[in-house]
C-alpha positions as CSV (number, residue, x, y, z in Angstrom):
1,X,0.0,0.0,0.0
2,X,1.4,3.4,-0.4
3,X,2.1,5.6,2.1
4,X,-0.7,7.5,3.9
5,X,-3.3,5.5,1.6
6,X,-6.7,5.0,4.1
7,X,-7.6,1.6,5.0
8,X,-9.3,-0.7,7.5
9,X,-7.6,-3.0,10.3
10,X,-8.9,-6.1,11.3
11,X,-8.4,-7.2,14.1
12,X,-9.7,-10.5,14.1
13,X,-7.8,-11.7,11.4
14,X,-4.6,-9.2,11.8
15,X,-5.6,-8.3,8.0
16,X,-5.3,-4.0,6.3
17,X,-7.7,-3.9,3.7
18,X,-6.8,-1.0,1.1
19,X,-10.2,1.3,1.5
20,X,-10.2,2.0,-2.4
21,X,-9.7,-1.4,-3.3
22,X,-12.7,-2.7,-1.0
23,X,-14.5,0.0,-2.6
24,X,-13.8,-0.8,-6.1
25,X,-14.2,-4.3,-5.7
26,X,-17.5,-3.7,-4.9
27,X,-18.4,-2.4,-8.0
28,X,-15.9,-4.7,-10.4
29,X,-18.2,-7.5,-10.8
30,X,-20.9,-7.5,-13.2
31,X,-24.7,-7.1,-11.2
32,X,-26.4,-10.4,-10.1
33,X,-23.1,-12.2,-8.4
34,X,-23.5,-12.9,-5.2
35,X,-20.8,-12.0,-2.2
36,X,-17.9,-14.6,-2.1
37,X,-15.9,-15.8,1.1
38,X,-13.6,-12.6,0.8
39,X,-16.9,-10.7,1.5
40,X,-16.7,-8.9,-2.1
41,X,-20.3,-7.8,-3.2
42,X,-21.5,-7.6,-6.2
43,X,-22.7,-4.2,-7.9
44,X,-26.1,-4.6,-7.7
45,X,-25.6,-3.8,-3.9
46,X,-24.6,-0.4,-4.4
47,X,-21.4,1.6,-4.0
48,X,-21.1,3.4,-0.6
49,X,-21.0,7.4,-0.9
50,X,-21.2,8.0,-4.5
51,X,-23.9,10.3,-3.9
52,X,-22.3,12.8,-1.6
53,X,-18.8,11.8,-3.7
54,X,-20.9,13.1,-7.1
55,X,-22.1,15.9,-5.0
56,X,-18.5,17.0,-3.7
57,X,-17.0,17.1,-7.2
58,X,-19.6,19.2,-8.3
59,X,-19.4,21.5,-6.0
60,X,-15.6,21.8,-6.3
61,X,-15.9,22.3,-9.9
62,X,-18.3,24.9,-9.4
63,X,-16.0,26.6,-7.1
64,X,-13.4,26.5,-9.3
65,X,-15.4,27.7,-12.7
66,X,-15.5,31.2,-10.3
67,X,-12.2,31.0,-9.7
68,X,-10.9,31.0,-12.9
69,X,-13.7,33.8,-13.9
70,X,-13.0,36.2,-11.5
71,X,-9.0,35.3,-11.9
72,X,-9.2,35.3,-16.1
73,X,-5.8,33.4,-17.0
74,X,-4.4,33.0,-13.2
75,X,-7.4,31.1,-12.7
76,X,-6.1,27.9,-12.9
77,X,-3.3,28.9,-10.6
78,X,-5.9,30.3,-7.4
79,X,-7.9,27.7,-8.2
80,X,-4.8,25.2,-7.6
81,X,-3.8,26.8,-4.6
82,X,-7.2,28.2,-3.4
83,X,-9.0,26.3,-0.4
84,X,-11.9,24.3,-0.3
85,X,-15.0,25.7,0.8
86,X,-16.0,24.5,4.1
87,X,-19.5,23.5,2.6
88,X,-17.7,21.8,0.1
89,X,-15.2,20.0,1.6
90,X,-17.5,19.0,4.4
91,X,-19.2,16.1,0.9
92,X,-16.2,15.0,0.3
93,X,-15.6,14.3,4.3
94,X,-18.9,12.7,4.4
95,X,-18.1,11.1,1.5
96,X,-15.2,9.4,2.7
97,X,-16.8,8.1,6.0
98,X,-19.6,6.4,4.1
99,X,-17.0,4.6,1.8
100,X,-14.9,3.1,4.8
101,X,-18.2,2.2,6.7
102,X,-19.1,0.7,3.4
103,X,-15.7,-1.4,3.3
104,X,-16.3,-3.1,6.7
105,X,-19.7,-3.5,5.9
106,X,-18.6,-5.0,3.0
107,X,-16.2,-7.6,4.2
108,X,-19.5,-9.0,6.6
109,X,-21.4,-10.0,3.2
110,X,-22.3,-13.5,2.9
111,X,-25.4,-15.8,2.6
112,X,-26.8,-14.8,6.0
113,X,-26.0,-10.8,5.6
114,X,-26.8,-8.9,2.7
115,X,-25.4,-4.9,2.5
116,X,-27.2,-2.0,0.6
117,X,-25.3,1.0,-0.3
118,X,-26.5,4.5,-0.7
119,X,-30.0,4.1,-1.5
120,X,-32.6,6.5,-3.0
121,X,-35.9,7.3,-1.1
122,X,-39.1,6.9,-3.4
123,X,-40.4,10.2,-4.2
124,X,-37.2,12.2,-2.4
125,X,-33.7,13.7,-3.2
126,X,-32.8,11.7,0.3
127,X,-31.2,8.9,0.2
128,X,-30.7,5.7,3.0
129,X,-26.5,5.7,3.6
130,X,-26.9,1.9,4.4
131,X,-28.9,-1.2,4.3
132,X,-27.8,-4.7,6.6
133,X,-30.1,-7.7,5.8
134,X,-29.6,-9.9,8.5
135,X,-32.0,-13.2,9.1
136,X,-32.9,-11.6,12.3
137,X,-33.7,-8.3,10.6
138,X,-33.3,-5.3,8.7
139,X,-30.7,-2.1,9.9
140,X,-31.2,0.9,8.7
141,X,-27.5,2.9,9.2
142,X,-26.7,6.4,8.7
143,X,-23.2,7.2,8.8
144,X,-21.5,10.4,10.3
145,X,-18.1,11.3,10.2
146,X,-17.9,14.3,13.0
147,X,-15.9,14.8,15.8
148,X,-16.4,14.7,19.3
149,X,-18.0,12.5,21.7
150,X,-21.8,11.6,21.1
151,X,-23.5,12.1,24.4
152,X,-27.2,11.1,25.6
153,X,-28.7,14.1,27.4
154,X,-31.8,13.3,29.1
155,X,-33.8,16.6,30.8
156,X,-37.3,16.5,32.5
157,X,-38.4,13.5,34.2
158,X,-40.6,14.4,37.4
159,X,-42.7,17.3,36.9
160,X,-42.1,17.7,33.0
161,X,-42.4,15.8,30.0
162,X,-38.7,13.1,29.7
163,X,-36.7,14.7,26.6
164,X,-33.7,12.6,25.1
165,X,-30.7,14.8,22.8
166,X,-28.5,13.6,21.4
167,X,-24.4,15.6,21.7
168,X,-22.2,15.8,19.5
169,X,-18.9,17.4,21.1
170,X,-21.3,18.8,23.0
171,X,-23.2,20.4,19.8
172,X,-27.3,19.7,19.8
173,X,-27.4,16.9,17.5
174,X,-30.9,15.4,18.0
175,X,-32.0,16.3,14.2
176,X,-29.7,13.1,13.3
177,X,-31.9,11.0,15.3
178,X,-35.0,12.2,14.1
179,X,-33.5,11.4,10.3
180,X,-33.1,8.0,11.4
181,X,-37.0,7.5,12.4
182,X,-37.7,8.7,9.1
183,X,-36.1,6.7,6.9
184,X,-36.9,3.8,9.6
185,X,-40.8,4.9,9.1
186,X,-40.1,4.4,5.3
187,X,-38.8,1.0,5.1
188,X,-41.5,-0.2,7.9
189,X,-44.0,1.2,5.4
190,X,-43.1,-1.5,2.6
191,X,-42.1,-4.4,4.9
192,X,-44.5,-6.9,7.0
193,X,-43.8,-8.8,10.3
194,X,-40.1,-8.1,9.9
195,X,-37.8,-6.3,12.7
196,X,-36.2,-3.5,11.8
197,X,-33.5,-1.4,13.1
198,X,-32.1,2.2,13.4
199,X,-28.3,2.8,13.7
200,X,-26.2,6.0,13.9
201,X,-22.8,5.3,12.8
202,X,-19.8,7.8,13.9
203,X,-16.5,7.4,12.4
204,X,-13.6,9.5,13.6
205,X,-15.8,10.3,17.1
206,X,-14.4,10.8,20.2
207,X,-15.6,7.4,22.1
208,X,-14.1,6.7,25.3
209,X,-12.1,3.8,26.0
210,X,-15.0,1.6,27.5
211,X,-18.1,1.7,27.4
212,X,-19.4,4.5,25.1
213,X,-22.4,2.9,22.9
214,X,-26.0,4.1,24.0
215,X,-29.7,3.8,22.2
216,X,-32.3,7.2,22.4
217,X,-35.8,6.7,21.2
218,X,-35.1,2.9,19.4
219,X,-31.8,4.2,17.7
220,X,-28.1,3.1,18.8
221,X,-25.3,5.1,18.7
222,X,-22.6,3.5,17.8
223,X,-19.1,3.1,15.9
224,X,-18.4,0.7,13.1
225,X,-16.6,-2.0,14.7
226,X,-18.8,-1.5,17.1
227,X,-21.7,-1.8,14.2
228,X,-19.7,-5.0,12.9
229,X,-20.1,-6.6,16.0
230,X,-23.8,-6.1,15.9
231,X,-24.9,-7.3,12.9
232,X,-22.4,-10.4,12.8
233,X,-24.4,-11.3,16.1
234,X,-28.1,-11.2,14.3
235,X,-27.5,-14.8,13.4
236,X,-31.3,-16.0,14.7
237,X,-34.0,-15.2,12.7
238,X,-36.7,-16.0,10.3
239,X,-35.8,-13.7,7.5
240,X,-35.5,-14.9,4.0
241,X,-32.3,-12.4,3.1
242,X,-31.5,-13.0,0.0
243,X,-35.7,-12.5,-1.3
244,X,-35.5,-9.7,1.1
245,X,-32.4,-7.9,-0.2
246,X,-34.2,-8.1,-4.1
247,X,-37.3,-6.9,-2.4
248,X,-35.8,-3.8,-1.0
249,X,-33.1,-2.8,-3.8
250,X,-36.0,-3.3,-6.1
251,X,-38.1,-0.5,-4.0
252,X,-34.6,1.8,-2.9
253,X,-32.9,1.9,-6.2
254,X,-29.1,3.2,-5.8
255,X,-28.8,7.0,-5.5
């Protein structure tokens, strides 16, 4: 790997896994395959943060189209040396946690656990970050790549009504939450007698040593090995995943 290339550690098998390469694997085979052993996925499932990735080179070339018309012919030298806009450069940071979620997600696939990547809402411009398939039920992830430590604040109790935010560095965060429940009220709308799940997934947080995961209002806050360890555990179950996984890429095409 070359040097300061991102990738993944695991540390049950003592394996890197080139983030790219996960990535592009996931989109190399032609639609239909099924995952193999090496937990490559075939294209049909989707290709993790190619939404906010397309998103983030627009912008950029937007940003640098003014540049080079306010500069004339230095243009392409500010825009060259020119920062990113924070707006813009915050898609291609969210881009990049969605694709390294979506390479550990990825190396889970099998039989038994199916993965759907950035998915389109019906009738929206949103879009579902993730989709786990499990035979004991469906996730629904959405993946964050902020800093600081996520923090359940609970106020009233007693004598007023209980409240549950959610803290991000200490930031009000609870409007993440409350994205989750909608795109969980979604998916429960077009699915029967299945359990489904919401997940929050930060990447780059501040999570302490021990301890650190927490659920608010049916929603766990988590981190992605964290995540891993979840879904590889949802091994009991009734759910027919591969009939399930057609079902719902049929109804949440990719984004």
């Amino acid at each position: 790997m070359a040097a300061g290339a991102e990738a993944i550690y695991e540390s049950e098998t003592k394996t890197i896994r080139c983030l790219v390469c996960a990535n592009e694997a996931a989109v190399a085979l032609s639609s239909g395959l099924e995952p193999d052993r090496e937990g490559v996925v075939s294209a049909a499932a989707g290709t993790a943060g190619s939404s906010a990735r397309r998103e983030y080179e627009r912008r950029k070339a937007k940003d640098q189209e003014k540049l080079r018309g306010k500069w004339g012919s230095l243009g392409p030298l500010a825009a060259a040396f020119s920062d990113e806009r924070p707006s813009t450069k915050s898609w291609d940071r969210g881009a990049t946690g969605e694709e390294r979620l979506g390479a550990r997600l990825n190396a889970l696939a099998s039989e038994d656990l199916a993965i759907l990547h950035d998915r389109r809402i019906p009738g929206s411009k949103a879009n579902i970050d993730h989709i786990a398939i499990t035979s004991g039920g469906i996730w629904v992830i959405d993946a964050k790549r902020y800093k600081g430590r996520p923090e359940l604040k609970i106020e009233g109790g007693f004598l007023r009504p209980r409240a549950e935010k959610l803290l991000i560095g200490g930031r009000e965060s609870t409007k993440l939450v409350d994205g989750v429940l909608k795109q969980l009220d979604v998916v429960k709308d077009l699915v029967e007698d299945v359990p489904i799940n919401g997940a929050l997934c930060f990447i780059d947080a501040d999570w302490p040593l021990f301890g650190g995961a927490f659920t608010t209002r049916g929603v766990q806050i988590l981190w992605p090995k964290r995540l891993t360890e979840v879904l590889a555990a949802q091994t009991s179950g009734d759910v027919d995943v591969v009939r399930m996984k057609e079902s719902l890429a049929s109804t949440f095409r990719p984004a």
